[in-house]
VOMI-248486 format. One line per field, with one value per residue: residue number from 0; y negated, x, z of N, C-alpha, C, CB in turn. Coordinates in steps of 0.02 Angstrom, whole numbers, padded with zeros to 5 digits. Glycine has a CB too. Layout:
BEGIN
k	(NUM | ...) $
n_c2	(Y | ...) $
n_c1	(X | ...) $
n_c3	(Z | ...) $
ca_c2	(Y | ...) $
ca_c1	(X | ...) $
ca_c3	(Z | ...) $
c_c2	(Y | ...) $
c_c1	(X | ...) $
c_c3	(Z | ...) $
cb_c2	(Y | ...) $
cb_c1	(X | ...) $
cb_c3	(Z | ...) $
This chain:
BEGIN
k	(0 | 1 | 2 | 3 | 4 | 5 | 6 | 7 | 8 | 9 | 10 | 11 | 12 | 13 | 14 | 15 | 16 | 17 | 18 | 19 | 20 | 21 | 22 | 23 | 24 | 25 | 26 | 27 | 28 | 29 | 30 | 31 | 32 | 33 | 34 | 35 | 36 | 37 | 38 | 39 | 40 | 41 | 42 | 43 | 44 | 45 | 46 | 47 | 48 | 49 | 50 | 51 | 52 | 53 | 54 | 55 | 56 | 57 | 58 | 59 | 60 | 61 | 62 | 63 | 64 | 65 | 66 | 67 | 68 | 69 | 70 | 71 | 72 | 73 | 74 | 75 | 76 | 77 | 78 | 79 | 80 | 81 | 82 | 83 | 84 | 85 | 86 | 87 | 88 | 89 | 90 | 91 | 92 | 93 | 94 | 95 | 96 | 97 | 98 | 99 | 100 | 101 | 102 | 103 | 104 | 105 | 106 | 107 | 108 | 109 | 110 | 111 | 112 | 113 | 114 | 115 | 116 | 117 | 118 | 119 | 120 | 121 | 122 | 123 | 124 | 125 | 126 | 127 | 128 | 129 | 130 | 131 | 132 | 133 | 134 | 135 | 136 | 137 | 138 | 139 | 140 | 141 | 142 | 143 | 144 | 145 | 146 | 147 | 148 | 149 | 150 | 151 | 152 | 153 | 154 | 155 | 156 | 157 | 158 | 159 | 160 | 161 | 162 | 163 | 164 | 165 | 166 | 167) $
n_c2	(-04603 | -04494 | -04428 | -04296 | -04179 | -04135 | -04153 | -04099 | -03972 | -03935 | -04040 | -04190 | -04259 | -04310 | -04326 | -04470 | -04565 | -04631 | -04779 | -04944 | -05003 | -04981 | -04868 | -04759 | -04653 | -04545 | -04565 | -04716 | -04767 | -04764 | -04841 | -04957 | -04979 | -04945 | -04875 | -04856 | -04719 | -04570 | -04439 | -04274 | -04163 | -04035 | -03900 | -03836 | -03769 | -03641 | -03465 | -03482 | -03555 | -03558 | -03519 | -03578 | -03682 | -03760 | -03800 | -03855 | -03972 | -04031 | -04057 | -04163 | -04273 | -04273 | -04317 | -04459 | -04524 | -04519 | -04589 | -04722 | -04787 | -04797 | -04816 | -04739 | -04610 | -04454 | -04328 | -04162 | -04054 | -03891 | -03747 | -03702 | -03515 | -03393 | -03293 | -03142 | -03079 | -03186 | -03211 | -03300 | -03316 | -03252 | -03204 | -03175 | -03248 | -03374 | -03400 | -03380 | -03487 | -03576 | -03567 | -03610 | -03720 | -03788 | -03760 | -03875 | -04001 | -04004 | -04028 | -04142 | -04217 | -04242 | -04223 | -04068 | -03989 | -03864 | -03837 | -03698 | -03601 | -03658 | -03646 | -03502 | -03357 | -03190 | -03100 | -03129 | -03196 | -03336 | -03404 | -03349 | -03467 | -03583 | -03554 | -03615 | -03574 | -03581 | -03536 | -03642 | -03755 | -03790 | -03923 | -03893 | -03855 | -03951 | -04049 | -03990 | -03985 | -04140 | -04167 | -04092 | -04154 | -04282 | -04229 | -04138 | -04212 | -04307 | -04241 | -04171 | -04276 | -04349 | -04247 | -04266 | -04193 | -04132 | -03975 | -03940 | -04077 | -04209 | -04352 | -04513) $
n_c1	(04555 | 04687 | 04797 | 04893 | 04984 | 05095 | 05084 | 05077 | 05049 | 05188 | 05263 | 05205 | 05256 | 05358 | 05335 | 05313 | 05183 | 05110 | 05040 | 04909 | 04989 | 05120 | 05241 | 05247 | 05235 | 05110 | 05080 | 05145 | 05077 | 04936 | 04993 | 04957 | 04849 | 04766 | 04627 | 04483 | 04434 | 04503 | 04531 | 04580 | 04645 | 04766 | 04874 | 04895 | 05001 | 05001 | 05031 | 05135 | 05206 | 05302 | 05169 | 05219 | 05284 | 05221 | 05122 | 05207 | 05249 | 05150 | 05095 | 05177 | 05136 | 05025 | 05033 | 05109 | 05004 | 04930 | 04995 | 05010 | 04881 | 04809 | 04660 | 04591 | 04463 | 04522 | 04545 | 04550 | 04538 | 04494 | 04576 | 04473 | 04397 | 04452 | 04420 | 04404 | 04503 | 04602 | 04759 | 04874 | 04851 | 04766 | 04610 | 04661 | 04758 | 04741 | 04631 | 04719 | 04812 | 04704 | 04688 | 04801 | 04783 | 04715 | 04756 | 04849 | 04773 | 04711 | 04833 | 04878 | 04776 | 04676 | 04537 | 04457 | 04380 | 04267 | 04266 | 04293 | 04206 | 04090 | 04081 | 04106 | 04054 | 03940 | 04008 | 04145 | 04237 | 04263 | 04084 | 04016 | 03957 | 04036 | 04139 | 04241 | 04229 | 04376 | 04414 | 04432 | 04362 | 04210 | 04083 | 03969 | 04033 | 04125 | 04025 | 03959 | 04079 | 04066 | 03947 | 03948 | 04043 | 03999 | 03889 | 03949 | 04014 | 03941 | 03834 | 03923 | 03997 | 03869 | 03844 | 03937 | 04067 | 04212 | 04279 | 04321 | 04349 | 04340 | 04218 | 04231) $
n_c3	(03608 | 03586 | 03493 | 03409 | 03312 | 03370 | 03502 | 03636 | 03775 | 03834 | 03775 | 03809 | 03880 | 03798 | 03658 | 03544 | 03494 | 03357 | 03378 | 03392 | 03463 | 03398 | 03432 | 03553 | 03684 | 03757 | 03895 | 03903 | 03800 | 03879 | 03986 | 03927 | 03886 | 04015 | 04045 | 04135 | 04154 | 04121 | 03988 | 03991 | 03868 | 03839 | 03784 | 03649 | 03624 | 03689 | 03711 | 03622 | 03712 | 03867 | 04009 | 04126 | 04100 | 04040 | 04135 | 04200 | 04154 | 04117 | 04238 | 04282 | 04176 | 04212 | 04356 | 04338 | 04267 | 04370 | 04463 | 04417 | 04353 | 04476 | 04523 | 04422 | 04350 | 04328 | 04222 | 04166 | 04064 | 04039 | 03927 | 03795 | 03787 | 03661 | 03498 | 03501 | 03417 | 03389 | 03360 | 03422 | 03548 | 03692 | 03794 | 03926 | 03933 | 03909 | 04041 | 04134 | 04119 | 04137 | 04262 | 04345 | 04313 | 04352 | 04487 | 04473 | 04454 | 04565 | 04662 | 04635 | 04637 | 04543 | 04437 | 04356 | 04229 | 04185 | 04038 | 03977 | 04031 | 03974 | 03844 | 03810 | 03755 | 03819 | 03805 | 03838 | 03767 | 03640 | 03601 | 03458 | 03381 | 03410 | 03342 | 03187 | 03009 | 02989 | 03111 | 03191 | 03335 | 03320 | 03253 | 03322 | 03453 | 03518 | 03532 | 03637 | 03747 | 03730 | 03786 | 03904 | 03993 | 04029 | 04111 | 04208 | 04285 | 04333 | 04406 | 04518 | 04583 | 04621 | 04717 | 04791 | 04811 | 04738 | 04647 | 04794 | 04851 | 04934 | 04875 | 04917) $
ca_c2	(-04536 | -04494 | -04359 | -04278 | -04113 | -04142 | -04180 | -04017 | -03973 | -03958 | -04102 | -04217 | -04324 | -04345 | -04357 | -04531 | -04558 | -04689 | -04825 | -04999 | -05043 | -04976 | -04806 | -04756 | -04571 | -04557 | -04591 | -04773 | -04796 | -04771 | -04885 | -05030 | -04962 | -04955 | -04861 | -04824 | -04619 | -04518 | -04342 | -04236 | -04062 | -04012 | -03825 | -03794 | -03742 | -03583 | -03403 | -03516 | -03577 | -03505 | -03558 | -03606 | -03741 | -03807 | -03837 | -03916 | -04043 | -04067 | -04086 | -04226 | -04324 | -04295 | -04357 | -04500 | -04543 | -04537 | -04644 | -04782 | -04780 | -04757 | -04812 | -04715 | -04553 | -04434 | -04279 | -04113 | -03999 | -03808 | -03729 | -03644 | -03467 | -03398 | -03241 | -03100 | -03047 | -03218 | -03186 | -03330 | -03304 | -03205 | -03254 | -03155 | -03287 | -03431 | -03379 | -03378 | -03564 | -03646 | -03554 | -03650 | -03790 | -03801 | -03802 | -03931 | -04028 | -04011 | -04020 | -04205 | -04258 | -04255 | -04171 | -04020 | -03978 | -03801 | -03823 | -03624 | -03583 | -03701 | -03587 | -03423 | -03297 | -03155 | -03037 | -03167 | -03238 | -03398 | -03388 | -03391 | -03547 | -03634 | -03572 | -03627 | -03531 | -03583 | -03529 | -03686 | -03767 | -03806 | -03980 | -03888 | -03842 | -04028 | -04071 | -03967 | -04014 | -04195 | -04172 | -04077 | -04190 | -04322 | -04189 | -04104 | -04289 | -04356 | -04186 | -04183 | -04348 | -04336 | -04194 | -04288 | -04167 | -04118 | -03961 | -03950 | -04111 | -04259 | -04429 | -04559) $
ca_c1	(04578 | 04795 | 04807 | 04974 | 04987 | 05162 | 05067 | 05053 | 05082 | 05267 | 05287 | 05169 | 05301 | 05398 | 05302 | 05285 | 05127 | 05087 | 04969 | 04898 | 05025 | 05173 | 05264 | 05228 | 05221 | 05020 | 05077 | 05165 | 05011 | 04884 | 05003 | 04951 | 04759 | 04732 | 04556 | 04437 | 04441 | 04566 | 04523 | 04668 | 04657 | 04804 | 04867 | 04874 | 05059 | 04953 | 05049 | 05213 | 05283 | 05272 | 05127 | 05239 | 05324 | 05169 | 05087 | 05235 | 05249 | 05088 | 05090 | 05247 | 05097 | 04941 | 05059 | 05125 | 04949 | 04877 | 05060 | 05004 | 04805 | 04771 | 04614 | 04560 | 04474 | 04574 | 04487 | 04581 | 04482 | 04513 | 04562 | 04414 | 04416 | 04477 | 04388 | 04430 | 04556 | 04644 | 04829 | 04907 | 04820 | 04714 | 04591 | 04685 | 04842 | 04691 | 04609 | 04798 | 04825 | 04654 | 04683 | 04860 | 04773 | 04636 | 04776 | 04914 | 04730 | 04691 | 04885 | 04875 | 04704 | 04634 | 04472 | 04462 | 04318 | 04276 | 04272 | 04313 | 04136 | 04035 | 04089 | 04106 | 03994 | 03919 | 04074 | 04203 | 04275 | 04207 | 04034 | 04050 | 03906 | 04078 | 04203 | 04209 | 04258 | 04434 | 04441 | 04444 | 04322 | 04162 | 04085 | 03928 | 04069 | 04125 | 03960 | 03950 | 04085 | 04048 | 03900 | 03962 | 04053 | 03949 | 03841 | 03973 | 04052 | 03875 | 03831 | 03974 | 03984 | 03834 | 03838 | 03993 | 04125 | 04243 | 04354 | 04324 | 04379 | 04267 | 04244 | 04188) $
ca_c3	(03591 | 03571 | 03478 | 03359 | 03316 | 03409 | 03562 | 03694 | 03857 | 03835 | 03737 | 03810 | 03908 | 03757 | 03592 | 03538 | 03435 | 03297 | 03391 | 03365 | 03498 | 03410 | 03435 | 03618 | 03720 | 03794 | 03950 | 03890 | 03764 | 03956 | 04030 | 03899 | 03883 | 04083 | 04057 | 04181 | 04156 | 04071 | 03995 | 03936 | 03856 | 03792 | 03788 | 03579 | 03609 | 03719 | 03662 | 03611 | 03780 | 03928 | 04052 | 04194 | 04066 | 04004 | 04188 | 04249 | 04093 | 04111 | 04315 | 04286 | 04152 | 04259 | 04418 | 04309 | 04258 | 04415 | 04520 | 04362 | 04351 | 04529 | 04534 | 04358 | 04356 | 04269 | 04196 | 04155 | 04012 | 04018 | 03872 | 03793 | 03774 | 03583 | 03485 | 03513 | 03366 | 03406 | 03347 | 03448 | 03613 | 03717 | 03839 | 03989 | 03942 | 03941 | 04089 | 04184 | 04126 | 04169 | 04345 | 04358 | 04279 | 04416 | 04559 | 04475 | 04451 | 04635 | 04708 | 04584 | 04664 | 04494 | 04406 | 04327 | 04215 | 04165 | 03971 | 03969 | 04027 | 03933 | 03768 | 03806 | 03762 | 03862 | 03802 | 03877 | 03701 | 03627 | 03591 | 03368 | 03351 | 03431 | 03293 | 03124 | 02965 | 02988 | 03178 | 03264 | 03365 | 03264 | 03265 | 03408 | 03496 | 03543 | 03557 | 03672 | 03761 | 03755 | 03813 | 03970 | 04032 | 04100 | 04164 | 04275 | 04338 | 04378 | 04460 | 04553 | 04627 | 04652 | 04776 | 04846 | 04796 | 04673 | 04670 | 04859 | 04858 | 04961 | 04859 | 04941) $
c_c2	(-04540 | -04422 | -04362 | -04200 | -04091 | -04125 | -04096 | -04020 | -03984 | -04007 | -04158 | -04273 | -04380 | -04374 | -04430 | -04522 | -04633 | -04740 | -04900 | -05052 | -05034 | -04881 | -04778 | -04661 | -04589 | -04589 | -04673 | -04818 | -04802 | -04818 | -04971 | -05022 | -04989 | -04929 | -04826 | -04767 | -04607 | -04429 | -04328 | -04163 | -04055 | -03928 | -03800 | -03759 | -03655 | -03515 | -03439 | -03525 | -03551 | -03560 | -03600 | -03672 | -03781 | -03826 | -03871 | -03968 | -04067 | -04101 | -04162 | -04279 | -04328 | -04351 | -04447 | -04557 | -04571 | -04603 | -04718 | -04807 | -04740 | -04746 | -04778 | -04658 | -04526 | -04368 | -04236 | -04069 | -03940 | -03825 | -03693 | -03562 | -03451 | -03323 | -03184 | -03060 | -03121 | -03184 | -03221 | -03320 | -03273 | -03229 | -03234 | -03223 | -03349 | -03430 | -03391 | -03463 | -03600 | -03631 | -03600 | -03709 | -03822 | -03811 | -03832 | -03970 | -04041 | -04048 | -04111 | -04249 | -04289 | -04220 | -04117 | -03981 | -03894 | -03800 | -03750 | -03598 | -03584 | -03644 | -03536 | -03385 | -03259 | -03092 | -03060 | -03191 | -03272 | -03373 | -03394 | -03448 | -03575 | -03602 | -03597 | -03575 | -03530 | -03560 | -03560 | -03720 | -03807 | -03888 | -03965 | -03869 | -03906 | -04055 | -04046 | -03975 | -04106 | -04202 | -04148 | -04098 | -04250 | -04296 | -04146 | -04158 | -04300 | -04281 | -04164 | -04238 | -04342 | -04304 | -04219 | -04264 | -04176 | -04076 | -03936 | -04026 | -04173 | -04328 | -04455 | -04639) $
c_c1	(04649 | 04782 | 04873 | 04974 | 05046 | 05153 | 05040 | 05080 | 05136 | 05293 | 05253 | 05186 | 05361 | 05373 | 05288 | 05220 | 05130 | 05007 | 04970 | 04953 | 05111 | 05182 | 05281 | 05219 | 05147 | 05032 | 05109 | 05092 | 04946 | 04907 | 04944 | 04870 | 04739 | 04642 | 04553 | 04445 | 04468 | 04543 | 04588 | 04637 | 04729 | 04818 | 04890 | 04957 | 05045 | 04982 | 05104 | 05264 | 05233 | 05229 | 05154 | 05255 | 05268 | 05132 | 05157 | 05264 | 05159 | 05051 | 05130 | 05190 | 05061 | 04997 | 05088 | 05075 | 04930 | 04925 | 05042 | 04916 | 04754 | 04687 | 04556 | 04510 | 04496 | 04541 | 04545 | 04533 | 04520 | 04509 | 04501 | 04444 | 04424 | 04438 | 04432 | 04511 | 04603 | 04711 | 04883 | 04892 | 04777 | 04696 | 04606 | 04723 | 04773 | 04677 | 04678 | 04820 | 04775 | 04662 | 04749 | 04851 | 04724 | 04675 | 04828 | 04862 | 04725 | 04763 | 04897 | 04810 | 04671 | 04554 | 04479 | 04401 | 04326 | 04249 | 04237 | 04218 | 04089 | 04056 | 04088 | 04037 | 03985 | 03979 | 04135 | 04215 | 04235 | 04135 | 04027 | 04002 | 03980 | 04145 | 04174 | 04235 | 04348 | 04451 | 04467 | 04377 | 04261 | 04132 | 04019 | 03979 | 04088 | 04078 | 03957 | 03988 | 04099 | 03999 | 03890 | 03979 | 04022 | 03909 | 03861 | 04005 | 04008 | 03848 | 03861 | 03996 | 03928 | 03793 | 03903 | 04070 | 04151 | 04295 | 04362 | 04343 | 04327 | 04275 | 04200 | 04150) $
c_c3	(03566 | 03536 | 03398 | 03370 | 03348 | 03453 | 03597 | 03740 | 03856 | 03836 | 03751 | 03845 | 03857 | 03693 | 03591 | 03466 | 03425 | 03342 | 03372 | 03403 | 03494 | 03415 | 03508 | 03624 | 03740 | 03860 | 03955 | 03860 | 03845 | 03977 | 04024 | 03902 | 03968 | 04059 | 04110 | 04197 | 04095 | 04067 | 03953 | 03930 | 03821 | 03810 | 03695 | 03582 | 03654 | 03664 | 03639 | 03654 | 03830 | 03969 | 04119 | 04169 | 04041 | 04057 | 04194 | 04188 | 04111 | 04168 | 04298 | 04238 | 04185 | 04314 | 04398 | 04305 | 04313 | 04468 | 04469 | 04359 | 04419 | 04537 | 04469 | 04362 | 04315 | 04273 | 04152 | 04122 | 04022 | 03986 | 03855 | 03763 | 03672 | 03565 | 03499 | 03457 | 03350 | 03386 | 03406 | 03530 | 03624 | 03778 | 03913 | 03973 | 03958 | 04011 | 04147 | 04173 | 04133 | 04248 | 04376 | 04339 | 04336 | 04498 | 04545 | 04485 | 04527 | 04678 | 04663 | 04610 | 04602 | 04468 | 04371 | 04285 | 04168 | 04093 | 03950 | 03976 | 04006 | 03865 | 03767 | 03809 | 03814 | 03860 | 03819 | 03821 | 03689 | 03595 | 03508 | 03348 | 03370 | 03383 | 03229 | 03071 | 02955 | 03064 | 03227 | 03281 | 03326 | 03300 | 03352 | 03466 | 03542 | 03556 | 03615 | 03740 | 03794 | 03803 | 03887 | 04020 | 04069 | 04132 | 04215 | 04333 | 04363 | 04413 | 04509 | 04600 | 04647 | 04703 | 04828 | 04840 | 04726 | 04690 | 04746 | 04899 | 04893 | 04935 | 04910 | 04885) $
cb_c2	(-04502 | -04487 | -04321 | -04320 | -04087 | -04193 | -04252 | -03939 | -03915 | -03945 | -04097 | -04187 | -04284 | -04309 | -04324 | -04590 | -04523 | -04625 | -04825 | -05014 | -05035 | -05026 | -04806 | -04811 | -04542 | -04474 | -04541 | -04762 | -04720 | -04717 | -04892 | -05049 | -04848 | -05057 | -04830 | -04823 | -04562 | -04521 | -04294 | -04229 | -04013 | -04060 | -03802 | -03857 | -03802 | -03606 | -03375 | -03575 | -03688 | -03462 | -03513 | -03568 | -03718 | -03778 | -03795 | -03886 | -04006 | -04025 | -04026 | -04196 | -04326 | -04192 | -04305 | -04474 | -04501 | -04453 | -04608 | -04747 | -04735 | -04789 | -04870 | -04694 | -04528 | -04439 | -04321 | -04091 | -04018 | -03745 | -03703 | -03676 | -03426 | -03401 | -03244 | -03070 | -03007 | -03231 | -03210 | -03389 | -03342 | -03132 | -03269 | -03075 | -03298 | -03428 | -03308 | -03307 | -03594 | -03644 | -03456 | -03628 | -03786 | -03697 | -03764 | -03951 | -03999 | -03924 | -03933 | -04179 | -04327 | -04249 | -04199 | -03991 | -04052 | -03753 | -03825 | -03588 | -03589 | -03810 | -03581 | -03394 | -03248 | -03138 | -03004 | -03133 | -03208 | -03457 | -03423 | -03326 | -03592 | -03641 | -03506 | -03701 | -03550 | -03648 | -03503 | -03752 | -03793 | -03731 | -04031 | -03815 | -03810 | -04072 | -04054 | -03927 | -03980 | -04228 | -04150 | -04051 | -04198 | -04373 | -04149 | -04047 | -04365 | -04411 | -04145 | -04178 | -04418 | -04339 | -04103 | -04259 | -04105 | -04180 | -04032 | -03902 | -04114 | -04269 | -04467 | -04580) $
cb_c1	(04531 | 04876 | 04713 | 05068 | 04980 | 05193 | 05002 | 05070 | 05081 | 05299 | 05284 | 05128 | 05351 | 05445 | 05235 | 05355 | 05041 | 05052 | 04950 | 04820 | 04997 | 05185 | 05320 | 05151 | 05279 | 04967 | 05109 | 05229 | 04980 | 04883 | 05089 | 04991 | 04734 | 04743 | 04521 | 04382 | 04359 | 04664 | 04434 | 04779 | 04584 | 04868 | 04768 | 04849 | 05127 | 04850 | 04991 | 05211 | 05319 | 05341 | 05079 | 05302 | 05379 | 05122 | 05047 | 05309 | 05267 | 05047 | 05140 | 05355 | 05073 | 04881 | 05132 | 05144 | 04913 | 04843 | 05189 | 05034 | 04797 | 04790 | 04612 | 04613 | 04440 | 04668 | 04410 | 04612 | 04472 | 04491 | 04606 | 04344 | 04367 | 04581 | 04363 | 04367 | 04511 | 04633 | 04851 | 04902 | 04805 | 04735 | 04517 | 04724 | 04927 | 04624 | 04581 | 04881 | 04856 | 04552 | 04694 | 04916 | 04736 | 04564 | 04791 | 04973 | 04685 | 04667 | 04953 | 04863 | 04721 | 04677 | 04429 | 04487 | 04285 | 04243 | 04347 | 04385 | 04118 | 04054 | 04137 | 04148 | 03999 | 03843 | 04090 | 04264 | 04298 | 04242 | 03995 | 04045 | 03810 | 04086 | 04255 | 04222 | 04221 | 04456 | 04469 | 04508 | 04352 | 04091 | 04062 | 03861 | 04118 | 04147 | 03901 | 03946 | 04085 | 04035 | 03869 | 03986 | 04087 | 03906 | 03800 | 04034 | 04081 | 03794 | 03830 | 04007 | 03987 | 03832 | 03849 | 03969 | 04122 | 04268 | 04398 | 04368 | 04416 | 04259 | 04231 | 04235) $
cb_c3	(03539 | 03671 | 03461 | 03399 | 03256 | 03419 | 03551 | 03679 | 03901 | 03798 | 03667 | 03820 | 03968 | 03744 | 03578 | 03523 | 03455 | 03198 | 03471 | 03371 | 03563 | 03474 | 03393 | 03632 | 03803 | 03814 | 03991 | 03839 | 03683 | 04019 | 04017 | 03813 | 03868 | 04114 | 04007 | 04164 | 04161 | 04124 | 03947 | 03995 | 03784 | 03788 | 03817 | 03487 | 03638 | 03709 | 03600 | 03594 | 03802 | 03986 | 04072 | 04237 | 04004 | 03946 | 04260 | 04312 | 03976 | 04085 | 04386 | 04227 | 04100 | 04326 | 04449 | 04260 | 04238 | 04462 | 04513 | 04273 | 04282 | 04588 | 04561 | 04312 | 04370 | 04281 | 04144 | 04208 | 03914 | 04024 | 03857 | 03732 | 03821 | 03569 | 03423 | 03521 | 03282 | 03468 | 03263 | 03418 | 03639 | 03723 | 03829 | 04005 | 03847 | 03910 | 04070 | 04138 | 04076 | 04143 | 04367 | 04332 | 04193 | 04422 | 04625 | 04408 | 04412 | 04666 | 04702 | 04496 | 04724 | 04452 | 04362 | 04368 | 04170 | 04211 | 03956 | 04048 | 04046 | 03920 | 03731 | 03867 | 03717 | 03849 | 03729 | 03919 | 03634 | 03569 | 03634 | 03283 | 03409 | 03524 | 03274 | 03100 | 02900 | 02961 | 03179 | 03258 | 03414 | 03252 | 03181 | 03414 | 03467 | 03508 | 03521 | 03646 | 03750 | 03714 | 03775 | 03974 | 04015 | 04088 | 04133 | 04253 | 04310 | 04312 | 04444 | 04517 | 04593 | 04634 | 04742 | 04915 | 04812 | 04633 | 04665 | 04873 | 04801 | 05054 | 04775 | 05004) $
């Protein structure tokens, strides 16, 4: 796990973060790791910078990722949706960057997992078991997405696709 409250779409080519290997960007710190599968969410800069600037920082790391860790899989999280009286964002502006997130993901030959769905309630905003009293993502919330993810990769492979995409 890389994480810096620095660290966002924008900034996600430049931030260096504090690791065991030294003072490294994520994509320097992957070089030295080389794991298997790579998930990335980022997005918290969402309602700050504009969405065109935060896919294409974040196309230039996935593409980076994937020209370095060919053989990895690499795993793209939607953002999840936010409550409704959200100040910083709203889940039209969400909704507009997992859809640009789903074809830099595809136009990258990476994964794209729908996060966004797994939380949302029946009124479109996060479902509230997944906030906490401070209005960020409660600990069932991560559960929740942990727990998603191996069940949309192995469902997915397992049908052969991904994305439209055909693994072999």
């Amino acid at each position: 796990v890389l994480g810096n409250e620095s660290l966002s779409a924008v900034s996600c080519n430049t931030v260096t973060l504090e690791t065991a290997y030294g003072n490294k960007t994520a994509y320097e710190t992957l070089q030295v790791k080389k794991p298997e599968n790579v998930y990335i969410m980022l997005g918290s800069d969402i309602g700050t910078s504009s969405i065109d600037d935060m896919i294409s920082n974040y196309g230039a790391f996935v593409k980076n990722v994937r020209g370095y860790l060919t053989n990895a899989g690499i795993y793209v999280l939607q953002l999840p949706p936010v409550s409704e009286n959200d100040s910083k964002a709203s889940n039209a502006l969400i909704n507009e960057f997992n859809t640009k997130l789903l074809s830099m993901a595809n136009m990258n030959n990476v994964y794209c997992l729908d996060t966004n769905t797994a939380l949302k309630g029946e009124d479109g905003n996060i479902s509230k078991e997944y906030i906490n009293d401070s209005g960020l993502l409660s600990e069932k919330a991560y559960k929740i997405i942990v727990d998603y993810i191996p069940d949309i990769v192995f469902m997915d492979i397992h049908l052969g696709n991904w994305n439209g995409i055909e693994l072999s």
